[in-house]
PQR file with spaces between the fields and no chain letter, atoms N, CA, C, O and H, PARSE charges and radii, in Angstrom:
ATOM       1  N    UNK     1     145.326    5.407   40.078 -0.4000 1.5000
ATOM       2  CA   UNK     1     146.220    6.403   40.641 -0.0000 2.0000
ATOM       3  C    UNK     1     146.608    5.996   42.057  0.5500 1.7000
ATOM       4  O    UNK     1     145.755    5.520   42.807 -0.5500 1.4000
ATOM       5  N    UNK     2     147.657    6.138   42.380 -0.4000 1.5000
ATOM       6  CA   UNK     2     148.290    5.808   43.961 -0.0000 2.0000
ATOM       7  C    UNK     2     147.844    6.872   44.589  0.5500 1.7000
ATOM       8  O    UNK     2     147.449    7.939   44.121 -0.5500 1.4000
ATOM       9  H    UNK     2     148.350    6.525   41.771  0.4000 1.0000
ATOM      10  N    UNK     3     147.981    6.320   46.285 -0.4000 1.5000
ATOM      11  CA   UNK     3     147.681    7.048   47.008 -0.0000 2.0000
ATOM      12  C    UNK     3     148.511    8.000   47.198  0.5500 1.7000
ATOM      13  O    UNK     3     147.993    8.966   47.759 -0.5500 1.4000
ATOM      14  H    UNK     3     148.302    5.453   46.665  0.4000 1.0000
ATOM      15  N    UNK     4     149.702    8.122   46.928 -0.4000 1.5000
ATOM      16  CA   UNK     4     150.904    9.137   46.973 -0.0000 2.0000
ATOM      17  C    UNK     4     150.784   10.258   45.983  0.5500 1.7000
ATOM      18  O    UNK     4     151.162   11.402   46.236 -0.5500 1.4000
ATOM      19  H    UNK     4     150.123    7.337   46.473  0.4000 1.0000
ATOM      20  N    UNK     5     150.141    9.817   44.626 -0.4000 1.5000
ATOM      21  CA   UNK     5     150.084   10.497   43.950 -0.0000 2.0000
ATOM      22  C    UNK     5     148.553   11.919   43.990  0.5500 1.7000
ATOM      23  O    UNK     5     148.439   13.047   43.511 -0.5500 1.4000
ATOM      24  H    UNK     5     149.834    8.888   44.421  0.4000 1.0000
ATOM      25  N    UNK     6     147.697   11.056   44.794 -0.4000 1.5000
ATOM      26  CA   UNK     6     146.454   11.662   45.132 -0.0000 2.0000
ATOM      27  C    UNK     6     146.803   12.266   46.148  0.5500 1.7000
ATOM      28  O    UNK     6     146.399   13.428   46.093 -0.5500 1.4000
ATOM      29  H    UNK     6     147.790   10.140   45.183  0.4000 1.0000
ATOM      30  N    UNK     7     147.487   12.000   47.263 -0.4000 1.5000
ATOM      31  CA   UNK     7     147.932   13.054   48.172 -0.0000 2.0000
ATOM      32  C    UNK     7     148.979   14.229   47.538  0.5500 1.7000
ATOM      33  O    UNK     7     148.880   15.327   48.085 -0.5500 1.4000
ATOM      34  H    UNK     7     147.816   11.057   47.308  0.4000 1.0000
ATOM      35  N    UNK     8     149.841   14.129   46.586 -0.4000 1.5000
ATOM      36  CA   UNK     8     151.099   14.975   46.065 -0.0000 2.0000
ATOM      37  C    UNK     8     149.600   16.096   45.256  0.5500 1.7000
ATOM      38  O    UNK     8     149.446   17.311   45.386 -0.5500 1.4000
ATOM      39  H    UNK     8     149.920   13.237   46.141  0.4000 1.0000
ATOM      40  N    UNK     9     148.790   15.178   44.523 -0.4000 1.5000
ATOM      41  CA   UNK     9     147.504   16.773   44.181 -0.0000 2.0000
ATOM      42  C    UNK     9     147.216   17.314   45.174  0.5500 1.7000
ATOM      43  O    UNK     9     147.599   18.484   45.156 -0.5500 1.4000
ATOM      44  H    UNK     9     148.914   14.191   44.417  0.4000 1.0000
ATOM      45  N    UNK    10     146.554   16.947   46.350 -0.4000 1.5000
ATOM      46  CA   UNK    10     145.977   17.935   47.081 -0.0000 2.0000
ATOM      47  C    UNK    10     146.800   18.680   47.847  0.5500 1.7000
ATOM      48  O    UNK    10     146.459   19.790   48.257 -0.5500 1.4000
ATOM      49  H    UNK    10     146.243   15.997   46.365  0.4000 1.0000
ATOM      50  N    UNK    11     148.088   18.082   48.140 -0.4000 1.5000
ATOM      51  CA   UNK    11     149.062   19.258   48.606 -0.0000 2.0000
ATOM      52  C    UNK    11     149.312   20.463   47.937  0.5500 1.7000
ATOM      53  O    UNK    11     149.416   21.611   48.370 -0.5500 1.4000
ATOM      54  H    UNK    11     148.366   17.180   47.807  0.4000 1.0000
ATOM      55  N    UNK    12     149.406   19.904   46.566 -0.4000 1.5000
ATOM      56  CA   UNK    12     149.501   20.958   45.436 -0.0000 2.0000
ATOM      57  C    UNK    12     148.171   22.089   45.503  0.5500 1.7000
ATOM      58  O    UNK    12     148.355   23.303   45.594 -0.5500 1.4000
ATOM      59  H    UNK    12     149.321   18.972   46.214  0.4000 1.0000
ATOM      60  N    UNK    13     146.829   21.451   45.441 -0.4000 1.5000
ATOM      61  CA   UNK    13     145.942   22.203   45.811 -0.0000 2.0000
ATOM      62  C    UNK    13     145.643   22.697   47.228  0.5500 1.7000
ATOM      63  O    UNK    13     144.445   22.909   47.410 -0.5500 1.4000
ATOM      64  H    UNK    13     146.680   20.465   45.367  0.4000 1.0000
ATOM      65  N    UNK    14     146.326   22.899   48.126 -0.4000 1.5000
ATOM      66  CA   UNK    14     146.385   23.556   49.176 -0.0000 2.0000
ATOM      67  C    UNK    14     147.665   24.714   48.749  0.5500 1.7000
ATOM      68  O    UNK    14     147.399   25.843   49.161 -0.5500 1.4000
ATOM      69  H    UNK    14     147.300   22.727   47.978  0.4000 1.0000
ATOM      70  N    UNK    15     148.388   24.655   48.340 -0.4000 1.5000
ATOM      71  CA   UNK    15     149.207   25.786   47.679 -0.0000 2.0000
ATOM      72  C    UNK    15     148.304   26.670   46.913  0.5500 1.7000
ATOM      73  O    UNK    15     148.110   27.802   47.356 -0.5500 1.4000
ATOM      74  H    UNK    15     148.604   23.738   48.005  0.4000 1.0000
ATOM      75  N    UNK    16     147.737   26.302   45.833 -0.4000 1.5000
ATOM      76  CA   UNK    16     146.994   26.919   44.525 -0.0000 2.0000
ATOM      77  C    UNK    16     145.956   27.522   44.933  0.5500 1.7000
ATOM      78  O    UNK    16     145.813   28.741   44.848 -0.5500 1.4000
ATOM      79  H    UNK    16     147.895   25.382   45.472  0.4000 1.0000
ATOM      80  N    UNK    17     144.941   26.563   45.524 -0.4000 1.5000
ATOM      81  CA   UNK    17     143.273   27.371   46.025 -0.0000 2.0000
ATOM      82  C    UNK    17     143.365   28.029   46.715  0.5500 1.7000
ATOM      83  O    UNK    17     142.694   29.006   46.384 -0.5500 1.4000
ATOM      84  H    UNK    17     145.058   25.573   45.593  0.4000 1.0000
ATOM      85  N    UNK    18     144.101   28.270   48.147 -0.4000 1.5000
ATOM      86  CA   UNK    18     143.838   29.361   48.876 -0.0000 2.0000
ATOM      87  C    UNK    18     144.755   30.619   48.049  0.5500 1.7000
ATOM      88  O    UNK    18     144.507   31.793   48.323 -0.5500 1.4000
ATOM      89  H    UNK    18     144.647   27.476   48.416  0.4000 1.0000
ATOM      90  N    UNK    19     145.278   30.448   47.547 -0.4000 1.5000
ATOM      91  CA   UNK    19     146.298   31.712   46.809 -0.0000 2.0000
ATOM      92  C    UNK    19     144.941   32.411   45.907  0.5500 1.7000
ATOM      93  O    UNK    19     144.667   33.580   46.179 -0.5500 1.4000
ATOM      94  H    UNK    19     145.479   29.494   47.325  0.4000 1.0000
ATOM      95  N    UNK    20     144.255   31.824   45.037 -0.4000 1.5000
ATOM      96  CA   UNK    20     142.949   32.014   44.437 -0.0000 2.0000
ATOM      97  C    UNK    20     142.259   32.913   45.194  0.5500 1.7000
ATOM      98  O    UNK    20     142.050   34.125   45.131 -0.5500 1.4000
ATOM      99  H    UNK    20     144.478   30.874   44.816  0.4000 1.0000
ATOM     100  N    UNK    21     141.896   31.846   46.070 -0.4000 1.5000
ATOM     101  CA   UNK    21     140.508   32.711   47.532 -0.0000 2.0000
ATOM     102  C    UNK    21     141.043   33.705   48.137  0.5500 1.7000
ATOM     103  O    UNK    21     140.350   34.438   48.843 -0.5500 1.4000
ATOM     104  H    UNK    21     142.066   30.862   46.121  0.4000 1.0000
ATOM     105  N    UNK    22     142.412   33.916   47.966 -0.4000 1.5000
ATOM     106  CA   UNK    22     142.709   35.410   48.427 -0.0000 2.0000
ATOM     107  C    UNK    22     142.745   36.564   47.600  0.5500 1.7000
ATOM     108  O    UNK    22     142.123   37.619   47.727 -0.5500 1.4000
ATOM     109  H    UNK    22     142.975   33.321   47.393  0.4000 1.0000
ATOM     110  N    UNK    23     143.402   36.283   46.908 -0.4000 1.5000
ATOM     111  CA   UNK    23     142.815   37.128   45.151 -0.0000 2.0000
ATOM     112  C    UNK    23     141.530   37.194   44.855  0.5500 1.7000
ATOM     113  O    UNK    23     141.175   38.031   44.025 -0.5500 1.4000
ATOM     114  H    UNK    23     143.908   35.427   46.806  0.4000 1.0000
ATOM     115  N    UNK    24     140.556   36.319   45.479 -0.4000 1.5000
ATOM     116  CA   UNK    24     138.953   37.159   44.955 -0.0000 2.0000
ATOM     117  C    UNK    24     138.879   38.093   46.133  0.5500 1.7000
ATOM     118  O    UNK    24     138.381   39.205   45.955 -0.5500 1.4000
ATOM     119  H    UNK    24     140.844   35.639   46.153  0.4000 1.0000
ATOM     120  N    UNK    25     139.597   37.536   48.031 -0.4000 1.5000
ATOM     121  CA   UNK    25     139.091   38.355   49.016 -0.0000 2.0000
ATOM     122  C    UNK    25     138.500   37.352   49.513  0.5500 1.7000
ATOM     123  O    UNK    25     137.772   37.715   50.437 -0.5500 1.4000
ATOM     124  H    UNK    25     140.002   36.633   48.175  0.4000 1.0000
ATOM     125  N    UNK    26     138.477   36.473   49.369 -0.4000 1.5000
ATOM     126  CA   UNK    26     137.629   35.459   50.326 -0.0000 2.0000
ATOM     127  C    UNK    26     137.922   34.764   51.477  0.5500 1.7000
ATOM     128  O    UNK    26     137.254   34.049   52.224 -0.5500 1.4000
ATOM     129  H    UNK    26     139.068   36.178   48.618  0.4000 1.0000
ATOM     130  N    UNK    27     139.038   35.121   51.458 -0.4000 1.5000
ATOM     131  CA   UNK    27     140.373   34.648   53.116 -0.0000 2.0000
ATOM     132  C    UNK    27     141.244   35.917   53.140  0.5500 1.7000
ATOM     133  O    UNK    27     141.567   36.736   52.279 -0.5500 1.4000
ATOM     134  H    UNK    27     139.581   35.702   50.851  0.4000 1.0000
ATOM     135  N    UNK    28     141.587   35.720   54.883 -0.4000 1.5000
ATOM     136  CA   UNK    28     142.781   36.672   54.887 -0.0000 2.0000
ATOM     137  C    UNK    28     144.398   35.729   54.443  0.5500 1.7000
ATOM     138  O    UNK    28     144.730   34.594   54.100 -0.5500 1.4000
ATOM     139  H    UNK    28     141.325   35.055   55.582  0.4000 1.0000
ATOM     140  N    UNK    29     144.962   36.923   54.695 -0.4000 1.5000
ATOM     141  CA   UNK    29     146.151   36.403   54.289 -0.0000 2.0000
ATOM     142  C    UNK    29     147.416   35.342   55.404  0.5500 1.7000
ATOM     143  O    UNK    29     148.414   34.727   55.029 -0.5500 1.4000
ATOM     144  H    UNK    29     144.692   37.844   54.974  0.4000 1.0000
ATOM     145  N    UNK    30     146.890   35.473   56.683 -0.4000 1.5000
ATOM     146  CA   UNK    30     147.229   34.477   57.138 -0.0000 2.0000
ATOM     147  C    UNK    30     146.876   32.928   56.859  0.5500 1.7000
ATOM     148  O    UNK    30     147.745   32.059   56.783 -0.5500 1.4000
ATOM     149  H    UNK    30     146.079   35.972   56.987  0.4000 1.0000
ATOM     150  N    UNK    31     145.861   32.752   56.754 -0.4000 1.5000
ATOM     151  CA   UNK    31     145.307   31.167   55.777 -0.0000 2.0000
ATOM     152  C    UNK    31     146.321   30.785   55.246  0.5500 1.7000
ATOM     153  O    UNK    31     147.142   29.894   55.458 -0.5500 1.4000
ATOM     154  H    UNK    31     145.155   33.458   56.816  0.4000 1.0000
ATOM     155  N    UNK    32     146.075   32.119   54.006 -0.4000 1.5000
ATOM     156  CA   UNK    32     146.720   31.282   53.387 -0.0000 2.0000
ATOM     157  C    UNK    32     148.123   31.101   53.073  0.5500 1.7000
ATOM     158  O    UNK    32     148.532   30.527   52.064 -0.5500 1.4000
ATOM     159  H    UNK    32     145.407   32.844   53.834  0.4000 1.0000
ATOM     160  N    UNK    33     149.030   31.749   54.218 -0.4000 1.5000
ATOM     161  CA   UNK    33     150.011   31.358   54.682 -0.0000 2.0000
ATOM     162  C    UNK    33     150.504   30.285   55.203  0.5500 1.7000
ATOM     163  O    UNK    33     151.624   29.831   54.969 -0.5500 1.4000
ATOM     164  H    UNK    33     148.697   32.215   55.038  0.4000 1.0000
ATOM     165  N    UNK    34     149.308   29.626   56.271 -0.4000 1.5000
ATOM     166  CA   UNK    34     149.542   28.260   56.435 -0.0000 2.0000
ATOM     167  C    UNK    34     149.495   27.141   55.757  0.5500 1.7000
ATOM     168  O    UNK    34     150.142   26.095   55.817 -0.5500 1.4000
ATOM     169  H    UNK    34     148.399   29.995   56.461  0.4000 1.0000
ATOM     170  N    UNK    35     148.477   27.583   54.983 -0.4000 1.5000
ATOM     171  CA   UNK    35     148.019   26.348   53.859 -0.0000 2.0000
ATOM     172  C    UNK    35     149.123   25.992   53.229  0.5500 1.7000
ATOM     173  O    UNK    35     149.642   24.876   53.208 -0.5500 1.4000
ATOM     174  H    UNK    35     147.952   28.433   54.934  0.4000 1.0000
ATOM     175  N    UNK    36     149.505   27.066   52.665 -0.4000 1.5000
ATOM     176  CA   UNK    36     150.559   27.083   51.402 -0.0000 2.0000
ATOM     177  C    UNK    36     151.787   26.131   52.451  0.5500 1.7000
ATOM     178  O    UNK    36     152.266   25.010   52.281 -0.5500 1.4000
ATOM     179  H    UNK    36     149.084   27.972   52.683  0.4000 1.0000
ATOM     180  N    UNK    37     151.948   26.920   53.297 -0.4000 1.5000
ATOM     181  CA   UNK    37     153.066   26.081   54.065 -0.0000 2.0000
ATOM     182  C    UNK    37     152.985   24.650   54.359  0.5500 1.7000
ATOM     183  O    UNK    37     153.944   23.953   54.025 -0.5500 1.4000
ATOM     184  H    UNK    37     151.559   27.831   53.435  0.4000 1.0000
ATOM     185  N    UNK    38     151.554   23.886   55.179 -0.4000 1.5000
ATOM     186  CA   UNK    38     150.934   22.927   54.339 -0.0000 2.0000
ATOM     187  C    UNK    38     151.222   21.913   53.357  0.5500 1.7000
ATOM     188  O    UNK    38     151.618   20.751   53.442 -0.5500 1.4000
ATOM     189  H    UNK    38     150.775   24.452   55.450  0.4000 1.0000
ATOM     190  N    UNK    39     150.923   22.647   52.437 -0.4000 1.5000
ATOM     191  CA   UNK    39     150.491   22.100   51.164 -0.0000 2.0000
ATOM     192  C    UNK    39     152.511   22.052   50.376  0.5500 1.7000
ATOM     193  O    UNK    39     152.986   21.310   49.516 -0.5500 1.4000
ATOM     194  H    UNK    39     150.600   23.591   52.368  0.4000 1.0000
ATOM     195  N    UNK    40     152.932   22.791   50.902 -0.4000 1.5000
ATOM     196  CA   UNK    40     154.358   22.731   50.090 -0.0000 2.0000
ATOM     197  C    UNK    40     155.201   21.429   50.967  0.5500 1.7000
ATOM     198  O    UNK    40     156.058   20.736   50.420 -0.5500 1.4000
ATOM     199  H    UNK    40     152.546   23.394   51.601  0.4000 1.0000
ATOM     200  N    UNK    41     154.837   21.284   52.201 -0.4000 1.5000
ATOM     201  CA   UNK    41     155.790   20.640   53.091 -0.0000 2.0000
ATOM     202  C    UNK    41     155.275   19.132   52.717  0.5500 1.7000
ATOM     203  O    UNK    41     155.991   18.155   52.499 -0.5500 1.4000
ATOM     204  H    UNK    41     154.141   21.848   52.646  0.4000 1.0000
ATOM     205  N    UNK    42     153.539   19.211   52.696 -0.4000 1.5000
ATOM     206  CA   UNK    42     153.188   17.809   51.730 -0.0000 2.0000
ATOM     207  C    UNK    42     153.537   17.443   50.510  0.5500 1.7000
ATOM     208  O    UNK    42     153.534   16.258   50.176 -0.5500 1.4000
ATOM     209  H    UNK    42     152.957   20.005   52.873  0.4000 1.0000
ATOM     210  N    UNK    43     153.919   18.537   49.609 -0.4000 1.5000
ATOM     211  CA   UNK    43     154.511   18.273   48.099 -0.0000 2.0000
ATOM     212  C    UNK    43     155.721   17.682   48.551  0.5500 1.7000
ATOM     213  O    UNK    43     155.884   16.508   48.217 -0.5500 1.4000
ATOM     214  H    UNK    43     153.922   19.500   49.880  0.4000 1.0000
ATOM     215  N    UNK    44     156.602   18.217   49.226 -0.4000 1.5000
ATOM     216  CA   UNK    44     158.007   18.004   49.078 -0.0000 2.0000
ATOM     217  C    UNK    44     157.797   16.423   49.907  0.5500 1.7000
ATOM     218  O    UNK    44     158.681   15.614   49.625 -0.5500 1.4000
ATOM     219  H    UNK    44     156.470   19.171   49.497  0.4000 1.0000
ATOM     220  N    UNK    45     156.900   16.014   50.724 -0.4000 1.5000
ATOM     221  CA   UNK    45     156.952   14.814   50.935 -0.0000 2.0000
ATOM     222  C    UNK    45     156.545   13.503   50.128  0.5500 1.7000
ATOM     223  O    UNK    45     157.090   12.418   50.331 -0.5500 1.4000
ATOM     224  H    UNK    45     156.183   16.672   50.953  0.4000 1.0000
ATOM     225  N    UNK    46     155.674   13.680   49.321 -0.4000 1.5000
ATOM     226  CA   UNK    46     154.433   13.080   48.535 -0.0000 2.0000
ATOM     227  C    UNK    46     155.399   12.806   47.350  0.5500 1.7000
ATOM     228  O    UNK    46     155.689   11.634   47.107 -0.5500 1.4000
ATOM     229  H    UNK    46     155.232   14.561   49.157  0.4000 1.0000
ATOM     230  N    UNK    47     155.958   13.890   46.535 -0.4000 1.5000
ATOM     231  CA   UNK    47     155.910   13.800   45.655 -0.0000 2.0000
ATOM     232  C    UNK    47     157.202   13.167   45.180  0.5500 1.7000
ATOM     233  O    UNK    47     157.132   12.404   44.217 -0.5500 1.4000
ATOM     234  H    UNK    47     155.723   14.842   46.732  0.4000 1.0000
ATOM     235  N    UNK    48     158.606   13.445   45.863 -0.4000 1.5000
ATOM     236  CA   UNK    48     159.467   12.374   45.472 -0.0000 2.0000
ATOM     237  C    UNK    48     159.226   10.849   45.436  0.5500 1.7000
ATOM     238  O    UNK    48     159.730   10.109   44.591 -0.5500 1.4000
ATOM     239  H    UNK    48     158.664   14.065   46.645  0.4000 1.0000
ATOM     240  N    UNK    49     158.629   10.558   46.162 -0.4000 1.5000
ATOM     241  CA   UNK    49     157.952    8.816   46.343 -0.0000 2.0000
ATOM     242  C    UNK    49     157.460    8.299   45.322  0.5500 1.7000
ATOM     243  O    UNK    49     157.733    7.144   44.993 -0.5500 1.4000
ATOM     244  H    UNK    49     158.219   11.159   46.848  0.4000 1.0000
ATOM     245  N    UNK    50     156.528    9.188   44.550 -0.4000 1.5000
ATOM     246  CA   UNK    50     155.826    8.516   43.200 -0.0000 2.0000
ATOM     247  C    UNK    50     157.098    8.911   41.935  0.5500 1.7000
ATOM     248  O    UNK    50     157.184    8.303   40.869 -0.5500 1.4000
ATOM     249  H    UNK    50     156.306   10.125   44.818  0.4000 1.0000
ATOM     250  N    UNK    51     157.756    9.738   42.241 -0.4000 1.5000
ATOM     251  CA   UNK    51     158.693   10.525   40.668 -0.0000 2.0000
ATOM     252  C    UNK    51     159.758    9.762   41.013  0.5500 1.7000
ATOM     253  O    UNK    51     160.440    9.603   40.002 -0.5500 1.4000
ATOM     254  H    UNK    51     157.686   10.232   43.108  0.4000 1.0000
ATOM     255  N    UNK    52     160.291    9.144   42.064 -0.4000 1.5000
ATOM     256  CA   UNK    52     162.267    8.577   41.666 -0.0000 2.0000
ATOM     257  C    UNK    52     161.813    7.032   41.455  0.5500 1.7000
ATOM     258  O    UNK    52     162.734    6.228   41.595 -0.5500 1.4000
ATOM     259  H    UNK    52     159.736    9.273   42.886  0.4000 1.0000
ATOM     260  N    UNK    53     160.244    6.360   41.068 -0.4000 1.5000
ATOM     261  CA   UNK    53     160.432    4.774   40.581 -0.0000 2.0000
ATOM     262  C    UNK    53     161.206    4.766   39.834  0.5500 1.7000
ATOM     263  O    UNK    53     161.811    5.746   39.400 -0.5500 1.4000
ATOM     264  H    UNK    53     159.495    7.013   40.954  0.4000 1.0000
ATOM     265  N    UNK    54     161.372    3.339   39.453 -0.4000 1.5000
ATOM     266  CA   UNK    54     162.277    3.131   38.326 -0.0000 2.0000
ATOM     267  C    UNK    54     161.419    3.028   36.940  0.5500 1.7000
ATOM     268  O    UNK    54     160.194    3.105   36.853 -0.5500 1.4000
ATOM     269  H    UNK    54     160.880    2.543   39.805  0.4000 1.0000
ATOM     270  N    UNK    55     161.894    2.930   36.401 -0.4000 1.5000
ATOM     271  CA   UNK    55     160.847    2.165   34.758 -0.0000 2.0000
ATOM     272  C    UNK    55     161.141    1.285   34.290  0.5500 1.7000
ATOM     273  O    UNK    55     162.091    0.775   34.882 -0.5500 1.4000
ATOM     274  H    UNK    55     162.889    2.867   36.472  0.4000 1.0000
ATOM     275  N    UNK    56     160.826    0.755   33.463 -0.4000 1.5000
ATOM     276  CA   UNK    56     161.139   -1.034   33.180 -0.0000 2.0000
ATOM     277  C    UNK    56     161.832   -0.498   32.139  0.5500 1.7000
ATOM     278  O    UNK    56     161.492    0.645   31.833 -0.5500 1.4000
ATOM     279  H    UNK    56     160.054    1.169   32.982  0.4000 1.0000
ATOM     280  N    UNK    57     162.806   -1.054   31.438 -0.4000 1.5000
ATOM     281  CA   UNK    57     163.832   -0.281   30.715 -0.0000 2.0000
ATOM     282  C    UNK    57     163.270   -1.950   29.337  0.5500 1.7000
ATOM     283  O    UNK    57     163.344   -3.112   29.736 -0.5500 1.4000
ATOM     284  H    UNK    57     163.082   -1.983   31.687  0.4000 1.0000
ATOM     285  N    UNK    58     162.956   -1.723   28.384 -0.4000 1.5000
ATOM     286  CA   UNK    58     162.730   -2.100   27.308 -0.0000 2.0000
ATOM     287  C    UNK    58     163.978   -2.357   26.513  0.5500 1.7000
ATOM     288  O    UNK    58     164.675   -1.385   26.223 -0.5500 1.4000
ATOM     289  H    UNK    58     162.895   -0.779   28.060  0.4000 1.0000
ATOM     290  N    UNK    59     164.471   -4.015   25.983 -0.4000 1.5000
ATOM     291  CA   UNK    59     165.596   -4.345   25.675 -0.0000 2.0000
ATOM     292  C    UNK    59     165.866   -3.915   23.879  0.5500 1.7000
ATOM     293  O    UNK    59     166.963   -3.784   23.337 -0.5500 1.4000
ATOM     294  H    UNK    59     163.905   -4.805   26.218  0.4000 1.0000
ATOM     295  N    UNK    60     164.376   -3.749   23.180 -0.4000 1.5000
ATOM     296  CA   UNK    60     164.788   -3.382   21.938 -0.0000 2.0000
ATOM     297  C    UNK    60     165.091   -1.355   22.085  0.5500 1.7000
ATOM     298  O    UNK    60     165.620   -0.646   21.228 -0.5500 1.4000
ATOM     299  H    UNK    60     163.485   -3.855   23.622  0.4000 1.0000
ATOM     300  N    UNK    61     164.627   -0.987   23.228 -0.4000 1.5000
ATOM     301  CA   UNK    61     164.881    0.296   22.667 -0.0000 2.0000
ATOM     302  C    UNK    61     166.050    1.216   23.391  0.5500 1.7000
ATOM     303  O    UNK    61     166.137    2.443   23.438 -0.5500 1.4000
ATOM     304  H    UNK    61     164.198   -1.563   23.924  0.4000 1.0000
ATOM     305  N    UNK    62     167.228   -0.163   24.131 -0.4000 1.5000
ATOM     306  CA   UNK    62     168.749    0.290   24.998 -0.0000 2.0000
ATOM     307  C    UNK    62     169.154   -0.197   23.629  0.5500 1.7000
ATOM     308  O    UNK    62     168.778   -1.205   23.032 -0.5500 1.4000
ATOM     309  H    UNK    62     167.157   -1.160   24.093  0.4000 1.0000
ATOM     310  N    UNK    63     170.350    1.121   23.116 -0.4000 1.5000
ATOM     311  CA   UNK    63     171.461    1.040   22.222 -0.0000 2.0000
ATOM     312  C    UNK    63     172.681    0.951   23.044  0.5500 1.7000
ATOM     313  O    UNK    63     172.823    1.757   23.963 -0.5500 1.4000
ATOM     314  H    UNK    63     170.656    1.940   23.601  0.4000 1.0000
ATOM     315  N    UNK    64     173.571    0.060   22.810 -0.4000 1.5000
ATOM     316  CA   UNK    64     175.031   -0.533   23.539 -0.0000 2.0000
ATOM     317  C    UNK    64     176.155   -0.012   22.084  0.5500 1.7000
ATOM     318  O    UNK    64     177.365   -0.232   22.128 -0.5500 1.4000
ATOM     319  H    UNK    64     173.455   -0.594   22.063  0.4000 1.0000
């Protein structure tokens, strides 16, 4: 796994877990305001980098 791709999870899990830990009560709700903010501003960075590669395009399976 790339490092882009291991960072694009834990951004993701800085969105998800504190949203959790506030729903049991285990943080206030500022946390996890930041986190999320965080964790979304790292998705939106992380995660285009690993998703727009290209793919190796396979010559028996392009129809012309």
């Amino acid at each position: 796994m790339n490092t882009v791709r291991i960072a694009s999870l834990i951004s993701l899990g800085f969105v998800i877990v504190p949203c959790l830990l506030y729903f049991t009560g285990a943080i206030g709700l500022d946390v996890v305001k930041w986190s999320a903010l965080a964790g979304t501003i790292g998705w939106f960075i992380a995660t285009p980098v690993w998703m727009s590669r290209r793919l190796p395009v396979d010559a028996t399976e392009v129809e012309i």
